[in-house]
C-alpha positions as CSV (number, residue, x, y, z in Angstrom):
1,X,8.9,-26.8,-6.5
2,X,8.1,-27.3,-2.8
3,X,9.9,-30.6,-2.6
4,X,13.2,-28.8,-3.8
5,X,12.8,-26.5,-1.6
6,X,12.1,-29.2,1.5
7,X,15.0,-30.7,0.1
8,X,17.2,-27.8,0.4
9,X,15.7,-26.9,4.1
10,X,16.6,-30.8,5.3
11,X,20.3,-29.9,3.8
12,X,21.1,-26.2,4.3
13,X,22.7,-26.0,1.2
14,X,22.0,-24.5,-2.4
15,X,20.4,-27.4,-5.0
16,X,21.7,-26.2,-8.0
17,X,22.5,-27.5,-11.6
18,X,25.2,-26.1,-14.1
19,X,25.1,-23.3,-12.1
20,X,21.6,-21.9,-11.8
21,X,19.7,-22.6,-8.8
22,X,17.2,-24.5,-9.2
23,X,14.7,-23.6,-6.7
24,X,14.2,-20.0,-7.7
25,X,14.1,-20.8,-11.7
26,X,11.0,-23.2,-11.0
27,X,9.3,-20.6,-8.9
28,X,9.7,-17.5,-10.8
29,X,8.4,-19.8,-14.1
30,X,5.5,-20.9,-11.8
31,X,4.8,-17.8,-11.0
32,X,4.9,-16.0,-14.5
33,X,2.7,-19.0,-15.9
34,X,0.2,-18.4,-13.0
35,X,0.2,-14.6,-14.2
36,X,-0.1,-15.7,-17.7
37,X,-3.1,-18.0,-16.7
38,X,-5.1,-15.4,-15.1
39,X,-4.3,-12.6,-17.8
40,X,-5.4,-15.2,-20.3
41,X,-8.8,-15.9,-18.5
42,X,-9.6,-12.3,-18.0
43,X,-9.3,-11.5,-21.1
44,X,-11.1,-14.5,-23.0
45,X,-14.2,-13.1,-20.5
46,X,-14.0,-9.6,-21.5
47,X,-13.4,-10.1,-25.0
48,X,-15.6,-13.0,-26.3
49,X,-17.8,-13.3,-23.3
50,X,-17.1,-17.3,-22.9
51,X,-15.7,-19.8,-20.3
52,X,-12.0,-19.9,-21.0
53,X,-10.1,-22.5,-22.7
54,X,-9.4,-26.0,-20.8
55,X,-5.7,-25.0,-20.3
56,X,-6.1,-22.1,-18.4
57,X,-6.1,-23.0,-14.7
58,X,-9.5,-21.2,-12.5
59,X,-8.2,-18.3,-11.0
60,X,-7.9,-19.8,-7.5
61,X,-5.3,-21.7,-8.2
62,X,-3.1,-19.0,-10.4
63,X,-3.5,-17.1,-7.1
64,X,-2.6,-20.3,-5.1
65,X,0.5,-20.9,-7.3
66,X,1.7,-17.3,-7.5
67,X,1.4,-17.2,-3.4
68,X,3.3,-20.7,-3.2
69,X,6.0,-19.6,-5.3
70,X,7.0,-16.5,-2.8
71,X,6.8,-18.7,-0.4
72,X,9.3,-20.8,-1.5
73,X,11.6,-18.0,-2.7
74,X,11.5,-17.0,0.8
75,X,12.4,-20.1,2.1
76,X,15.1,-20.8,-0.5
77,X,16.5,-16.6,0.8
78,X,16.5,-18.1,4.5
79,X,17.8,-21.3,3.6
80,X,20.6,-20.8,1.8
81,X,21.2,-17.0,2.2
82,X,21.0,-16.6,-2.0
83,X,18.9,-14.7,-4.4
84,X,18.1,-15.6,-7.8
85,X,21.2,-13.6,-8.7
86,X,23.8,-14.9,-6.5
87,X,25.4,-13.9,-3.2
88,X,23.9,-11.6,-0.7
89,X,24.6,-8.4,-0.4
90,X,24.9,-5.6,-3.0
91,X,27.5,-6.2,-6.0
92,X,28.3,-4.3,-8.8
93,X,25.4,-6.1,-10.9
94,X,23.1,-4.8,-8.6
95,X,22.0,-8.2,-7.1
96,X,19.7,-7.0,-3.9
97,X,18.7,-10.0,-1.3
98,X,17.8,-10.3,2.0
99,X,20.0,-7.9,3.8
100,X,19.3,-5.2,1.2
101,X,16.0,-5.1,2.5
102,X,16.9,-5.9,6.3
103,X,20.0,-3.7,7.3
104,X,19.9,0.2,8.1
105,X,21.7,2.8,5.8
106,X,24.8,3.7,6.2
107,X,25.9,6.7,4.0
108,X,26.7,7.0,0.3
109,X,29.6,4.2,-0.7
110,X,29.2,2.1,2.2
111,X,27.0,-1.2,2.1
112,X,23.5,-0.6,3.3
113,X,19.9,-1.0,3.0
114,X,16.4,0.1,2.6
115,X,15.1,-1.5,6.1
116,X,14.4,2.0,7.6
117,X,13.2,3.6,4.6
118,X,10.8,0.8,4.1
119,X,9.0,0.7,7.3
120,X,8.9,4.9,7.2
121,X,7.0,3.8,4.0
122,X,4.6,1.7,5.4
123,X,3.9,3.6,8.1
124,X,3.0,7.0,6.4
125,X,0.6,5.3,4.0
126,X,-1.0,3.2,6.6
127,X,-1.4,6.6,8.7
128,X,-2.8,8.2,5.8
129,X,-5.5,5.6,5.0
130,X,-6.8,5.3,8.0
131,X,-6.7,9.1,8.1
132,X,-8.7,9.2,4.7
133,X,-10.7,6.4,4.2
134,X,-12.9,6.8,7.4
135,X,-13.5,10.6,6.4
136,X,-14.0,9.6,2.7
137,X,-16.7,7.5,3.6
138,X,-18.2,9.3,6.3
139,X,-18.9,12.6,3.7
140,X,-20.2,10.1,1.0
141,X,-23.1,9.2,3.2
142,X,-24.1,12.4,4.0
143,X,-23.5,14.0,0.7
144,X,-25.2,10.6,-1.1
145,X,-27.9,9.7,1.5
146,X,-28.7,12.7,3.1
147,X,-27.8,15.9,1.4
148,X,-29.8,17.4,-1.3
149,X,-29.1,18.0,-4.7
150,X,-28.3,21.5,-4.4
151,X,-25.5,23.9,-5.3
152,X,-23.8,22.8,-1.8
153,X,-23.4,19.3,-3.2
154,X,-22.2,20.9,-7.3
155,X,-19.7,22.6,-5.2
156,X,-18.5,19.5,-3.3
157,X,-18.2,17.9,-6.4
158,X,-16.1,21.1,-8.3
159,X,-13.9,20.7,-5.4
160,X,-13.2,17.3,-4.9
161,X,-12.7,17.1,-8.5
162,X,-10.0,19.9,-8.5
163,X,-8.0,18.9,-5.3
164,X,-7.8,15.6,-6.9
165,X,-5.9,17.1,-10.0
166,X,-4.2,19.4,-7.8
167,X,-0.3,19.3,-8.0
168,X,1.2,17.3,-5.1
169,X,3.7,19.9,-4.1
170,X,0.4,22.2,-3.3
171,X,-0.5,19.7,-0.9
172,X,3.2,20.2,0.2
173,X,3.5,23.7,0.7
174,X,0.3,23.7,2.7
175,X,1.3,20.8,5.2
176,X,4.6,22.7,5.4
177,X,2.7,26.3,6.2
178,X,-0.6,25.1,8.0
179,X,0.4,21.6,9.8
180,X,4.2,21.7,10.7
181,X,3.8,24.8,13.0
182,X,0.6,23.5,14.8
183,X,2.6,20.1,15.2
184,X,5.6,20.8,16.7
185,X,6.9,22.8,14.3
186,X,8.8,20.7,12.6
187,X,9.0,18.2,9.7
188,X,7.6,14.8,10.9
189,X,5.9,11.4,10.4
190,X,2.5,12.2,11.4
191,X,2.3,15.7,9.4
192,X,3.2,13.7,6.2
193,X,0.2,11.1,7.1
194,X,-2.1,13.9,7.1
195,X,-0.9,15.6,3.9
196,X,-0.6,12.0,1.6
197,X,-4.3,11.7,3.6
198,X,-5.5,14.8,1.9
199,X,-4.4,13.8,-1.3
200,X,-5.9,10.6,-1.3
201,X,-9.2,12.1,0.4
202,X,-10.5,13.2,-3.2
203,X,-10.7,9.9,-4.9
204,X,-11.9,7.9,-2.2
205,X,-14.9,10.2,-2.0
206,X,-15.4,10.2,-5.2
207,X,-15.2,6.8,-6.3
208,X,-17.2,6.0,-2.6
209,X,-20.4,8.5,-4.0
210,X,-20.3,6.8,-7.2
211,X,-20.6,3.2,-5.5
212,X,-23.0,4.1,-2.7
213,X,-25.6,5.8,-6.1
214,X,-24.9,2.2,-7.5
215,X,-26.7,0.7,-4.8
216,X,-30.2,-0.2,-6.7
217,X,-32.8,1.9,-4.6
218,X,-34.9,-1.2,-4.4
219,X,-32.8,-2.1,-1.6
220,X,-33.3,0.6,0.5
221,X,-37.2,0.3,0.0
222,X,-37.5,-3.1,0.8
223,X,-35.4,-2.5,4.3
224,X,-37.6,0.6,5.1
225,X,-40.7,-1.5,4.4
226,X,-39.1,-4.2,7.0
227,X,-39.3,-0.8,9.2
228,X,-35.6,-0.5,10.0
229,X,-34.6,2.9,10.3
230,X,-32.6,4.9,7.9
231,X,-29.4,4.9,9.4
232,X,-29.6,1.0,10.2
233,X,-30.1,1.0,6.1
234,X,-27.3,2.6,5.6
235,X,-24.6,0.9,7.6
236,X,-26.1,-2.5,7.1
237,X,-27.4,-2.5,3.4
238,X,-25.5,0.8,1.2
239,X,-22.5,0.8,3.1
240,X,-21.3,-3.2,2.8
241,X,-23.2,-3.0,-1.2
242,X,-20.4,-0.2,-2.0
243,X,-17.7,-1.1,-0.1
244,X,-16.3,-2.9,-3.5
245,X,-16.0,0.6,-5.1
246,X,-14.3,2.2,-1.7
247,X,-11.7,-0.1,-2.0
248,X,-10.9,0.6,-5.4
249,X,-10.9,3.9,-4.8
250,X,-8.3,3.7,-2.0
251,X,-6.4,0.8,-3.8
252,X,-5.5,3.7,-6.9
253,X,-5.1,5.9,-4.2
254,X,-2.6,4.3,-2.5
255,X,-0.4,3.8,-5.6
256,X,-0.4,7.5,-6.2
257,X,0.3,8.5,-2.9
258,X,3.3,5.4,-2.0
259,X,5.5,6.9,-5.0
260,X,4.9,10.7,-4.0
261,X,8.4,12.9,-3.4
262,X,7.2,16.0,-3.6
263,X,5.4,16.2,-0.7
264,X,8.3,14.4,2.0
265,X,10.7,16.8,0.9
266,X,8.5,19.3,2.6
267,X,7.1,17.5,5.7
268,X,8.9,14.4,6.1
269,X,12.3,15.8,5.4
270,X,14.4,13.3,7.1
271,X,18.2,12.0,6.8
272,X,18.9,10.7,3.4
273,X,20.1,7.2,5.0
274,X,18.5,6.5,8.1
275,X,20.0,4.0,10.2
276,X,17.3,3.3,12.5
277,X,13.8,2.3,11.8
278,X,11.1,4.8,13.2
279,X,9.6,3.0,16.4
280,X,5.9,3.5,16.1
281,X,4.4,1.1,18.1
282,X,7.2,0.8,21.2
283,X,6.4,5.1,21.4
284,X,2.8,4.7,22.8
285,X,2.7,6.1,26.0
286,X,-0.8,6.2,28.2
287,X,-1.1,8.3,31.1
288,X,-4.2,7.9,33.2
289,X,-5.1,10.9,35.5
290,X,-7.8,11.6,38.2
291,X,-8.9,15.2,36.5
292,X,-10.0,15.8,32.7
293,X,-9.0,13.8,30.3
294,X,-8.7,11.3,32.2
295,X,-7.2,9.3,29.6
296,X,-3.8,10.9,27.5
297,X,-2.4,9.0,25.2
298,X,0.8,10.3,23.2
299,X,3.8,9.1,20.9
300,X,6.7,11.1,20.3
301,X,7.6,8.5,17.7
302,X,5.0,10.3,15.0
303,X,6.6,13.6,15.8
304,X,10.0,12.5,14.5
305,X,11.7,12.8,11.0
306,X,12.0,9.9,8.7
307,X,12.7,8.7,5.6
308,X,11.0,6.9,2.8
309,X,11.7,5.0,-0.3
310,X,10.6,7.4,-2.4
311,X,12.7,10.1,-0.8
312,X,15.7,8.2,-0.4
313,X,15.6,7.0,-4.1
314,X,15.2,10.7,-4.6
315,X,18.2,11.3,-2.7
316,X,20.2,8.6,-4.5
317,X,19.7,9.8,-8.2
318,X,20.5,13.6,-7.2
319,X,23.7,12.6,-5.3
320,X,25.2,12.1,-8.5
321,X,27.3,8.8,-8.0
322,X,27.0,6.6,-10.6
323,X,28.4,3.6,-8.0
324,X,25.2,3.7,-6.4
325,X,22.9,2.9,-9.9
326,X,22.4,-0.5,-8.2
327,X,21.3,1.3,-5.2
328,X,18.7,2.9,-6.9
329,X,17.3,-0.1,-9.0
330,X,17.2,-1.7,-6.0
331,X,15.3,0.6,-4.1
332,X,12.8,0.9,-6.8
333,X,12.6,-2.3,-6.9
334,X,11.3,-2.3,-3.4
335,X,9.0,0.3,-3.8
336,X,7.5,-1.2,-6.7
337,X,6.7,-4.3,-3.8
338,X,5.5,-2.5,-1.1
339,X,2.9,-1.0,-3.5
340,X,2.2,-4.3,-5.0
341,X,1.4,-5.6,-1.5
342,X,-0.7,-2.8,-0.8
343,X,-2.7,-3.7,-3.9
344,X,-2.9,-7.4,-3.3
345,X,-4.4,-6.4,0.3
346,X,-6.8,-4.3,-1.7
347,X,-7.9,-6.7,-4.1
348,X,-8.0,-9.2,-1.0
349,X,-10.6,-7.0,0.7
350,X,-12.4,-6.5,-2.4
351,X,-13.0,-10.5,-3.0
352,X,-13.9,-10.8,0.2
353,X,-16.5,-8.8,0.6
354,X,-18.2,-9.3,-3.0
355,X,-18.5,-12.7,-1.8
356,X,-20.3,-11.4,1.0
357,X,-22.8,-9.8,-0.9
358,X,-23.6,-13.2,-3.3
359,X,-24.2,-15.0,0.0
């Protein structure tokens, strides 16, 4: 696999043999048997309990060949400007490539792409993380470590409970009545952070409670008998022991909240086909004064409309143009990614700091 693809980086063309491209065949079967592999090993553990058979590869290296074949898909995209379908570009098949995910929008009919819509994507659920997560975490300490059990905590619970059920339009209508008009009064990228934030607050404080009550209490005795003090147990001992189940907690929350419509039609409500990408991160501007605060820091950039995958596929299927199926599938397509990717940061995070705790 990574030889073909050396081989067609060294001659800039296509290796290809009675007409199906070679490099893309071996990686998607590598990466299928790699998928296989790991489903395989799972579930010989769950079900019987025993070290799986000699053929299926450890884990590490399913990862390992699933990871190598993107990366030569990729490469074989750059190289030769293919897919695994054919040209670039958008045909009646619905073949999506490289530009599908790189160019703007440019209107029902015309060619375009999902570039803008993407990044409005990413940036909304990155907002709405670090929006959530933090705050999650913060009120499972105080309801788990210091709070009593008392009706103020059954309450918390009934209520955390019931937002999480809570129909995402709700959270909709009340970003469109209570945040828009305190936030410039208009539809925009950092409203729709704070709603999809609300709605993944819930499960991240719940899954976060139930992790941190995990934490064997023999742990926190032996680090008060050391004499450390009680918040110094919590952020060094219960906090890093739980953060396994906080991440899973924001890992399902995060596919909930990627794929939500509802809610943008209310607060994001930008055009249907963007053809810029919103600039987050060139927007930041930093003022420093003489009198109180000293320090203002602002970005116009989050007050903005914008659009979204989900929203824009949204747009696309109530348009009502049946030339732009492939569109759709291909924007769904993208969306289904960009949620995978979140996960496999997730899981990432998780691993990583499980190993922590068995060192």
């Amino acid at each position: 696999m990574i030889v073909t693809a050396l081989l067609e980086l060294g001659t800039g063309g296509e290796l290809a043999v009675v007409g199906i491209a070679v490099v893309p065949t071996i990686a998607f079967t590598v990466a299928g048997v790699a998928v296989i592999a790991a489903g395989a090993r799972a579930a010989t553990r769950l079900a019987a309990d025993r070290s799986p058979p000699a053929w299926v590869p450890p884990l590490p290296s399913t990862g390992s060949l699933a990871l190598w074949a993107f990366v030569v898909v990729c490469l074989h995209g750059v190289v030769t400007g293919n897919s695994f379908g054919g040209a670039v570009g958008i045909d009646g098949s619905g073949t999506i490539d490289w530009p599908f995910l790189m160019n703007p929008s440019q209107g029902l009919g015309i060619q375009k792409g999902v570039m803008p819509a993407l990044v409005g994507t990413v940036w909304i659920v990155l907002g709405a993380v670090v929006f959530a997560v933090p705050l999650a975490v913060g009120a499972a300490v105080f309801l788990t470590e210091y709070a009593e059990n008392s009706r103020f905590t059954q309450a918390v619970d009934i209520a955390t409970n019931g937002l999480w059920s809570t129909p995402s339009i709700v959270f909709g209508l009340f970003g469109l009545a209570f945040l828009v008009p305190r936030f410039g009064d208009s539809p925009s990228i950092f409203v729709t952070q704070l709603v999809l934030g609300f709605m993944l607050l819930p499960l991240v404080l719940i899954t976060s409670r139930e992790a941190m009550k995990s934490v064997p209490d023999e742990y926190r005795d032996a680090s008060a008998a050391l004499g450390v003090s009680k918040w110094d147990t919590i952020k060094s001992v219960v906090i890093p022991a739980s953060m396994p189940g906080v991440i899973t907690g924001a890992i399902l929350g995060v596919g909930r909240i990627a794929g939500e419509t509802a809610p943008l039609l209310l607060v994001l409500n930008g055009p249907n086909f963007p053809n810029a990408s919103p600039r987050i991160l060139a927007g930041f501007t930093v003022d420093v004064g003489l009198r109180p605060p000293f320090l203002h820091v602002a970005n116009p950039a989050l007050l903005e409309r914008a659009s979204a995958l989900p929203y824009q596929l949204y747009a696309v299927i109530t348009a009502g143009v049946g030339a732009e199926e492939s569109f759709g599938w291909g924007t769904t397509l993208v969306l289904l990614g960009v949620v995978l990717a979140f996960y496999a940061m997730g899981i990432a995070s998780r691993r990583y700091f499980r190993s922590k705790l068995h060192q």
